[in-house]
C-alpha positions in Angstrom: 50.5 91.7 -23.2 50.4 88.0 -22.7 47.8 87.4 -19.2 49.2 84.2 -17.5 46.9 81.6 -16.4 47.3 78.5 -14.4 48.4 75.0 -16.0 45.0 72.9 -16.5 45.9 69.6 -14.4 43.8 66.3 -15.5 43.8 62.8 -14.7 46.9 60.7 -15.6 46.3 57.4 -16.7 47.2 55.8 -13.8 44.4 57.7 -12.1 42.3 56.4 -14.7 43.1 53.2 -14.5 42.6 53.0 -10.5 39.0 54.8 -11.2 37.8 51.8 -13.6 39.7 48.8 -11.4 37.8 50.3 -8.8 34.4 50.6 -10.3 34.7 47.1 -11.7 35.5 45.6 -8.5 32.1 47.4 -7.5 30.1 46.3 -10.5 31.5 42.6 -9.2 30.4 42.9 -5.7 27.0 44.0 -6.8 26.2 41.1 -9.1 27.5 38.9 -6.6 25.4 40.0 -4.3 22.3 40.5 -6.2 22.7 36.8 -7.5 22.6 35.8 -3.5 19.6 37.8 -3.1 18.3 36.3 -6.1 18.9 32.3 -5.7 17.1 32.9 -1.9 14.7 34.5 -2.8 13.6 31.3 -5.1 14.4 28.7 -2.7 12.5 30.3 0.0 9.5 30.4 -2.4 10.2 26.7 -3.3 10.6 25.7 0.4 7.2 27.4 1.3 5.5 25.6 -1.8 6.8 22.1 -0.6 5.7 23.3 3.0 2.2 24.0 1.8 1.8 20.9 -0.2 2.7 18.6 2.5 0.3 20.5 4.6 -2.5 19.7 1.9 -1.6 16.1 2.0 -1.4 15.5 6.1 -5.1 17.7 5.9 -6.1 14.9 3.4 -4.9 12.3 5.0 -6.8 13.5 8.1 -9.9 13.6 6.5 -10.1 10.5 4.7 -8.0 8.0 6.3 -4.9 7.8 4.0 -2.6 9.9 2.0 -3.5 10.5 -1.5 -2.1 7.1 -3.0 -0.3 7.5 -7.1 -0.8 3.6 -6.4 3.3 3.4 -4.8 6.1 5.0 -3.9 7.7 4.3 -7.6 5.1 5.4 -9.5 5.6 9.3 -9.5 3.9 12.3 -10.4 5.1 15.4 -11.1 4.4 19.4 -11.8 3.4 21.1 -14.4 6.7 22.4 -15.4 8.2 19.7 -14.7 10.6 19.9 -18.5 10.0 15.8 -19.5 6.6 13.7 -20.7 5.4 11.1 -17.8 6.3 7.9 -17.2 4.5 5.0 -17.5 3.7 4.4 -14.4 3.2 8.5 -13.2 1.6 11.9 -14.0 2.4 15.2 -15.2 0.0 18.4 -15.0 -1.5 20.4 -12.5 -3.0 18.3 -10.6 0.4 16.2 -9.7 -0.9 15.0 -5.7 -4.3 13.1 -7.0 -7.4 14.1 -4.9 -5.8 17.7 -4.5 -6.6 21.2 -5.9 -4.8 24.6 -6.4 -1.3 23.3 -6.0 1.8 25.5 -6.6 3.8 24.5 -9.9 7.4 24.5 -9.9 8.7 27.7 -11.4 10.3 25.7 -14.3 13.8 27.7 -14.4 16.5 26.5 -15.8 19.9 26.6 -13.6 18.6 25.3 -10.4 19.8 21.9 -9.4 22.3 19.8 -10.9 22.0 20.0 -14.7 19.5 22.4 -15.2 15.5 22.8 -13.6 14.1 20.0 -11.4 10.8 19.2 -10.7 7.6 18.7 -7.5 7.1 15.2 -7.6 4.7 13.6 -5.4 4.6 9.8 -4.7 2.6 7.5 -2.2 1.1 4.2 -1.5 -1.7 5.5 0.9 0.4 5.3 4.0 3.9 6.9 3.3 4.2 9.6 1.3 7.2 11.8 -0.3 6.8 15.4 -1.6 9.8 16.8 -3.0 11.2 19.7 -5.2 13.8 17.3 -6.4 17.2 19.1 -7.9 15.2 22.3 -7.3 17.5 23.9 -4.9 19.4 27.0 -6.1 23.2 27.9 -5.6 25.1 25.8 -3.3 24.1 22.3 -1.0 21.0 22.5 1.3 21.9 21.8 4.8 18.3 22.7 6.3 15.6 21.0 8.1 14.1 20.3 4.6 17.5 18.2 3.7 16.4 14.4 3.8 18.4 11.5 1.8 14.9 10.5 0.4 14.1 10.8 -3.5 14.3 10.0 -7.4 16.2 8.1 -9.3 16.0 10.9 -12.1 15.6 14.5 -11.3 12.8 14.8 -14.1 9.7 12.8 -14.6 11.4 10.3 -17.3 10.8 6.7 -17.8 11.8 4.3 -15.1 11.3 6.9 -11.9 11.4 6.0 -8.9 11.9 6.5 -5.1 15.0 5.2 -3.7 16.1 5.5 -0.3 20.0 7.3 0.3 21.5 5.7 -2.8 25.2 6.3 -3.7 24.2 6.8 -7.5 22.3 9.5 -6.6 23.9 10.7 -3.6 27.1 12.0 -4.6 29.3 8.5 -4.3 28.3 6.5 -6.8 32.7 6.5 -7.7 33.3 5.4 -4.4 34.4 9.2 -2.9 31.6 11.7 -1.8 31.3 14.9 -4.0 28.8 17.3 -2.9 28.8 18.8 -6.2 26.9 15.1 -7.8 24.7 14.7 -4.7 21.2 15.3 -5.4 19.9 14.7 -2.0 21.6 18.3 -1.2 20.2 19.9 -4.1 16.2 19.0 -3.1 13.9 20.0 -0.4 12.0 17.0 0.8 9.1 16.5 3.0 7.8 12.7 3.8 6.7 10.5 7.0 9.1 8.1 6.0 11.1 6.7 8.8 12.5 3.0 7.8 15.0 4.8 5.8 18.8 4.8 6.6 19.8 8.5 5.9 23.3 8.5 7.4 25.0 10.8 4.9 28.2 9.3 3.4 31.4 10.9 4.8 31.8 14.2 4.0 28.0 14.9 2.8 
């Protein structure tokens, strides 16, 4: 006697299929959104670093009369981590605001900016000042309070540095048409007491 039994059903391959699309597009979402998490998680730490420095150097200034001077606002010195030897004219190590102790070192990553890891740079002439996490930014442009068209003419500590006030060449129109994507202005966090400086934004920044 043959016992009949009921026909074993499995997944087609179209169910297959629409089980994997579906799990990728999940997989996507995640990465997507851990990345976010990820990229602002690091420029809140950066911002917060750049906070506390400029804190350190108003607190200096207060106690001696001036801000710590690197001897002008073109001679520049930079973190630790910075990636390039010092200029001529500036400083790079631990100790990059002079007079200063126990300051925060970039974290020295590469991806953030425009062309791989920026660098703190510090520059003053006793009485204006600049502290910056120039092309430190990760992901897109900055469009916070911490968005100022103040910095560097390179975004590491390389020969010839210096500070240049909103300069096409370095802020995203040096062809003559604005692209965010080249303006390194947007890609920094910047703190200064600099107020002689023309930041209107080129059109479209």
């Amino acid at each position: 006697m043959v016992l009949w039994a009921p026909k074993q059903k499995g997944f087609t391959i179209v169910e297959l299929l629409i089980v994997i699309v579906v799990i990728a597009i999940l997989a996507a979402i995640t990465v997507v959104a851990y990345t976010g998490i990820q990229e602002r998680t690091r420029n809140v730490a950066i911002q917060s670093d750049i906070s506390q420095v400029a804190k350190l150097v108003e607190a200096y200034a207060a106690e001696n009369g001036s801000y710590p001077s690197t001897g002008g606002l073109s001679q520049v010195y930079a973190d630790s981590n910075c990636g390039l030897a010092t200029d001529s004219d500036g400083y790079t190590g631990v100790n990059w605001v002079p007079g200063v102790a126990n300051l925060p070192q970039n974290p020295g990553l590469q991806g953030s900016g425009l062309g791989g890891r920026g660098c703190y740079f510090y520059a003053s002439d006793g009485t204006e000042y600049v502290v910056s996490a120039w092309n430190a930014k990760w992901g897109g442009a900055s469009t916070d309070n911490l968005y100022r068209r103040l910095g560097w003419r390179e975004r590491n500590n390389s020969s010839n540095n210096a500070f240049i006030c909103n300069h096409q060449n370095i802020g995203g129109n040096a062809g003559g048409t604005y692209d965010t994507a080249e303006d390194y202005y947007k890609h920094s966090y910047t703190i200064s007491n600099i107020s002689n400086c023309n930041e209107t934004p080129p059109a479209g920044a």
